[in-house]
N, C-alpha and C positions, 0 to 999 in steps of 0.2 A: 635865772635861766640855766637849764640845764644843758650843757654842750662837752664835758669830759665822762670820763667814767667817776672820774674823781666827785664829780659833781652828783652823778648820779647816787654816789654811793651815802652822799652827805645829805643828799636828799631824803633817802630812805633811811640812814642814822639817825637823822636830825629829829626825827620823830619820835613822841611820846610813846612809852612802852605800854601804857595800861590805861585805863578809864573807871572812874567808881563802880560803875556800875555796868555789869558784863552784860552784852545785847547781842546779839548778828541781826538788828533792824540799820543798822550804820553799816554795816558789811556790804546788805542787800542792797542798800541805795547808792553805793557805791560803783558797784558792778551791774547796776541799773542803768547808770549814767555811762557805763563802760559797755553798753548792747547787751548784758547779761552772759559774757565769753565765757563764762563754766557751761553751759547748757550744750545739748549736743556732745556730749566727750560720755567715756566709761570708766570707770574707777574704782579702784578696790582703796578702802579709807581702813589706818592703821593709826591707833592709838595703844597705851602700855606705858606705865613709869618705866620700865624699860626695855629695850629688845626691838623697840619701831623702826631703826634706821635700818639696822640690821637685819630685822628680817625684809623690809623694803629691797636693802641691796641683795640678795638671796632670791627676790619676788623677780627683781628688775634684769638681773642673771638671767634666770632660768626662763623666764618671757621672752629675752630677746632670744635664746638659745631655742625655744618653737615657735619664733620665724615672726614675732609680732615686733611690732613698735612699741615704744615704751617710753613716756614723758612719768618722770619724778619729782618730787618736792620735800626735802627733808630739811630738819635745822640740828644744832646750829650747826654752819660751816665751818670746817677746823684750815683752810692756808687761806682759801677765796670765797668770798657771798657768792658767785658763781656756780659754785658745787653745789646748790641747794636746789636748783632747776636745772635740770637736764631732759634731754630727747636722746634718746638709743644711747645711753651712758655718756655721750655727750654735754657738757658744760656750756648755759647760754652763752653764745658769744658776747664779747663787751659792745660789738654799734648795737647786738638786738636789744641788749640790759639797755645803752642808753637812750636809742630809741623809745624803747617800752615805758622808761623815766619819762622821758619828753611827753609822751601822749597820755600820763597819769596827772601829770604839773598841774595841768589849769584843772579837771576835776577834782583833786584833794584843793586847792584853792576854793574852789566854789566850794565845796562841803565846811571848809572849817568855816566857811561866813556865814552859810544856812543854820549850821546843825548847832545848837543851843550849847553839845558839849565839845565841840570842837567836829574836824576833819578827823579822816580814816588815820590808825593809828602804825607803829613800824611794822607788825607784823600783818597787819592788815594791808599795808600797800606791798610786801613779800608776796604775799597769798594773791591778791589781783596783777599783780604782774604776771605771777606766775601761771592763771589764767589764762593773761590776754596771750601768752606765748605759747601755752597749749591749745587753745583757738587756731592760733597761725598753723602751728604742725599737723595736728590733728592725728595725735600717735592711737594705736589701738584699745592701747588702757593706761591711763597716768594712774601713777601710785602715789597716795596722797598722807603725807607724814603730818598728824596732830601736833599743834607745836605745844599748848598746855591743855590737859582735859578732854575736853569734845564735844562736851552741849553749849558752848557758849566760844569755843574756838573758830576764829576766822574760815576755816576747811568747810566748818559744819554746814554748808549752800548749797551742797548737793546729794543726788541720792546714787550711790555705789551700787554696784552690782555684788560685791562682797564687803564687808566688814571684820575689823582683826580688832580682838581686843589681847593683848600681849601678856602683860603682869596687871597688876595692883597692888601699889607697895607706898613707902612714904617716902613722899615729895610735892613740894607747892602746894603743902598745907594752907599756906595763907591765902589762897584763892581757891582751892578744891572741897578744904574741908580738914576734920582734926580726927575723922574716922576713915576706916577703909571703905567701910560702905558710904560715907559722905563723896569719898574719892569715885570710888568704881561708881555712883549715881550720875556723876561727869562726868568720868569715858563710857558709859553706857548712852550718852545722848550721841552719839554716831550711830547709834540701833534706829534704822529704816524699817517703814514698812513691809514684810513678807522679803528682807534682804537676808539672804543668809550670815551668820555670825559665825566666826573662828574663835576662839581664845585659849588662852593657853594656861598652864595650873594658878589656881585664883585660889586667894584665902576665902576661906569657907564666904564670912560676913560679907566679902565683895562678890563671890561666884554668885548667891542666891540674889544679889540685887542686877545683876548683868540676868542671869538667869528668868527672872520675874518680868524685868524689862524686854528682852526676847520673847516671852510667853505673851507678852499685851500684846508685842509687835508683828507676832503670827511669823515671827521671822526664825527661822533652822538655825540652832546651835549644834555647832560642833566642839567641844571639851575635849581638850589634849589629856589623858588619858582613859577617857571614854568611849570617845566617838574614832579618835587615832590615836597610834604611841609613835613615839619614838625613844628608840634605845642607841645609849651609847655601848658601839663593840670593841673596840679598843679600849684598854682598862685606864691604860696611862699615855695614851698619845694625847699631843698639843692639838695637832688637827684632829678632830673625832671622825670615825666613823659612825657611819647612823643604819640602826634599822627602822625602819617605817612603816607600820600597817597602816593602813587607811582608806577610805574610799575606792578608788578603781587601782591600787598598787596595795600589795601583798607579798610581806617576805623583801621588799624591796630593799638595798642596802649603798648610799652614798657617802662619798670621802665629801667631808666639809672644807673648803677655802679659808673659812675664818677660824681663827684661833679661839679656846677656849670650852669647856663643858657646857656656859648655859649658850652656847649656838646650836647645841642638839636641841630646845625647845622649841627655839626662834626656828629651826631649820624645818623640824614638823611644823609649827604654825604655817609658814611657807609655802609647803608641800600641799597641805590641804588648802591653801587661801587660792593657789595656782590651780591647782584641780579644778576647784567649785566656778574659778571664771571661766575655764575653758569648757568645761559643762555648758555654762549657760548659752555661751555660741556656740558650742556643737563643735567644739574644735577637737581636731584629735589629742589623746593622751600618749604623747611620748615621751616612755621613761629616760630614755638616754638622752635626751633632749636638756629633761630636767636634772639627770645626773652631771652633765655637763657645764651645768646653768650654777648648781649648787658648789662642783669644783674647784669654779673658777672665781667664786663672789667676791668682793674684796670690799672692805670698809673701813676709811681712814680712822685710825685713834683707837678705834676697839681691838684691844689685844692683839695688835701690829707689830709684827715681828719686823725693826727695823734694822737689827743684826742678829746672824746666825750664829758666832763664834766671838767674843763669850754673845747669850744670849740677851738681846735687850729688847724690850716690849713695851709699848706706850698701849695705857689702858684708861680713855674716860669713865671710869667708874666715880660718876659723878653725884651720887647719893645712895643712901646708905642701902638701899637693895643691890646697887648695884658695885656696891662694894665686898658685901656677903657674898655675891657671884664670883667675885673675883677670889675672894679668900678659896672658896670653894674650887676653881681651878687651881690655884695653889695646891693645896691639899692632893689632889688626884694627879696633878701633870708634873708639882716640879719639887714633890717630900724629898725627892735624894740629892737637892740641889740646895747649899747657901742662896737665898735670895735676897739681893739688895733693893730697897724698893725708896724713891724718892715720892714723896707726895704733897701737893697743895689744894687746898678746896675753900669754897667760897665761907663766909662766916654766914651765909644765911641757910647753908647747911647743917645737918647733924652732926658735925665734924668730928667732937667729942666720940659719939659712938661709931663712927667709922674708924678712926684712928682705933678706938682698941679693938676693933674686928680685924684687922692687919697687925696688932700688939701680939694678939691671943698667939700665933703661930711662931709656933718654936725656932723655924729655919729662918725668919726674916731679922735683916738686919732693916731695922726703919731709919729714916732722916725728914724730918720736915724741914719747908719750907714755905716762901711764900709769892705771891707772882701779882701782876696788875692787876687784874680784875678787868671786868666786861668794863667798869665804870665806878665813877665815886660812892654811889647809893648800893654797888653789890663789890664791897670789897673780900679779897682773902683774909683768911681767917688767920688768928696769930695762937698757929698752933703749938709754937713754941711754949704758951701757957700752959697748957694743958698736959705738956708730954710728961712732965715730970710727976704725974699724977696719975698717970697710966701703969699698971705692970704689963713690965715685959723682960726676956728671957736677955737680952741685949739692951745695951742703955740706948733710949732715942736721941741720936742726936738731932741736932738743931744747926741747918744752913741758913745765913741773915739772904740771900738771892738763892733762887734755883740754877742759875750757871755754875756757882760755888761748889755749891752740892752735887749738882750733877757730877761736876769731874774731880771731885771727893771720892766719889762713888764709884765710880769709874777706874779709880788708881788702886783699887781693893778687889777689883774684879777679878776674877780667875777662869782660865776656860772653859771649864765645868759647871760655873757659877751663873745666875741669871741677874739682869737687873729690870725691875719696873718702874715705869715713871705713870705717875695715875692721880686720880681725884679729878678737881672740873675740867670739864673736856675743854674752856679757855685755854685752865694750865698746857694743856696736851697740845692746843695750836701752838702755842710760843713756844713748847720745848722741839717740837714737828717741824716749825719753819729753819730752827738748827740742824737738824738732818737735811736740810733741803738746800740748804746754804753751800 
């Protein structure tokens, strides 16, 4: 019985994370038995190895800033499961979450007895909660965050008025595929019928399979650097400015809220994903609406300046594109600066080659470390192996806890100087709830 939040939340842990064999025929009869609460709502669906939350919270900005309502869904949560459904930037309350537990109970019951390989799985009872509760609000348009891939993701049940396809890069190879285009063939199953498509710079091998899949589906691609640009104008600012051609905005120029160089992509994807909904209802385009909207965006974990003086930045760059991102801001925002950077990531990642893409750079002082993990089956990686095996310009140390390291790090800092704390965005909750403390 569920009757705390506490309960609620062990309800929804409790849960197996995966199934042999990927379906949404389990999804469907789930939310069959639930009145079918996705139906009736509008939605713009976002998939990308990376760049979806962010450009969601950029979407969820600038929506609410012309005057619509706005139900979200993103994973994972970095202080509370909370964060991951929202209504007008809003966080479910804890009676709706345990509520909406309560009225899920007895149908995941019933399903694990019917259904030969069990009941609905953790992210699957995520995803239909997070329905039944967009049902109740009935916001203008929920922004619907892919939690892996997209033709076989829990999200994949309904039909979007816009579609965003972000990056294509490596990650969750072991369920996507060992190619780019095995990958981009499963963020391309969120491509609708005649729905229009956004995406953003795509390796060759992956744009032509997104591409081809648009072409069956009669449905408009728009390609960031084709169909819109964005440029960054500021050479070496943290927050970028953006210029943006595209669609009905020309010459158009916005300061960004989030930190970092690749939120100039995320920010164009954005720009044109917001456009093409408010087209489709006829709604008016107001740029300072949307300049407003982009501002002011804010997204826990990624490149989060949580001190100004000296400078310290928590960055889930949680697999290895998203870690060349990050070098990449390095490189352009902080070359005149020592940078000290702490980092842990899971062993089911590349860790190896993310570690020396943060080696490669001349100004970094590195320290690994290593932190809990989600769980026993996805532990941190012991990158302490591997450091001494890397070059780099400064020897890597090695912290046995990231508290250790952390204020290692910390007693070396100078005011001039920045520090990063980065790898899986796990690590980034645990080191997040110390700032919060």
């Amino acid at each position: 019985m569920i009757k705390t939040y506490e309960d609620a939340l062990n309800f929804i842990h409790g849960r197996t994370k995966f199934k042999k064999i990927p379906t949404l025929k389990r999804m469907r009869r789930f939310l069959q038995e639930l009145g079918n609460p996705q139906e009736g709502q509008h939605y713009i669906h976002v998939t990308g190895t990376n760049g979806k939350g962010s450009t969601v919270a950029m979407l969820r900005s600038m929506l609410l800033e012309c005057g619509l309502t706005v139900g979200s869904f993103t994973s994972p949560f970095i202080t509370r499961f909370n964060e991951r459904i929202e209504y007008n930037a809003q966080q479910i309350p804890d009676a709706d979450l345990i509520r909406l537990a309560q009225r899920l109970e007895p149908v995941v019951a019933k399903l694990d007895a019917e259904l030969p390989s069990g009941g609905p799985t953790e992210f699957e009872i995520d995803t239909a909660l997070m329905f039944c509760y967009m049902e109740e609000k009935h916001p203008d348009v929920v922004l619907l965050e892919v939690g892996i891939g997209g033709l076989y993701d829990s999200t994949n049940v309904i039909v979007p008025d816009v579609s965003v396809i972000t990056t294509v890069g490596w990650d969750h190879m072991k369920y996507l595929g060992n190619t780019l285009a095995a990958i981009a063939s499963q963020k391309a199953g969120i491509i609708k019928q005649g729905v229009p498509v956004v995406i953003g710079k795509l390796p060759e091998s992956a744009r032509q399979v997104v591409a081809d899949t648009a072409h069956a589906k009669q449905s408009q691609l728009y390609e960031l650097g084709r169909d819109y640009q964005g440029t960054k104008l500021n050479g070496h600012g943290l927050y970028a400015k953006l210029q943006y051609d595209g669609l009905g905005i020309h010459h158009g120029t916005f300061q960004l809220g989030l930190a970092g160089d690749y939120q100039v992509d995320n920010a164009a994807i954005a720009l044109t994903a917001a456009q093409l909904f408010l087209a489709a209802h006829r709604l008016p385009l107001d740029q300072n609406a949307l300049r407003r909207g982009l501002a002011a965006s804010r997204w826990p974990g990624r490149m989060e300046v949580v001190c100004d003086e000296p400078l310290v930045l928590l960055d889930g760059a949680h697999n290895l594109p998203g870690m060349q991102a990050l070098v990449k801001s390095i490189k352009d925002d902080l070359a005149d600066r020592d940078v000290y950077i702490l980092v842990a990531i899971l062993a089911d990642k590349q860790y190896d080659l993310m570690l020396g893409e943060l080696a490669s750079l001349g100004n970094v002082h590195l320290t690994v470390t290593n932190f809990a993990g989600p769980g026993p089956k996805r532990p941190s990686a012991d990158l302490g192996a591997v450091a001494a095996q890397i070059p780099s310009r400064y020897p890597i140390q090695v912290a046995d806890n990231w508290q250790t390291g952390f204020a290692q790090l910390a007693r070396q800092l100078g005011s001039d100087d920045a520090m990063i704390v980065t790898g899986s965005l796990y690590f980034i909750s645990d080191v997040r709830h110390f700032f919060e403390d």
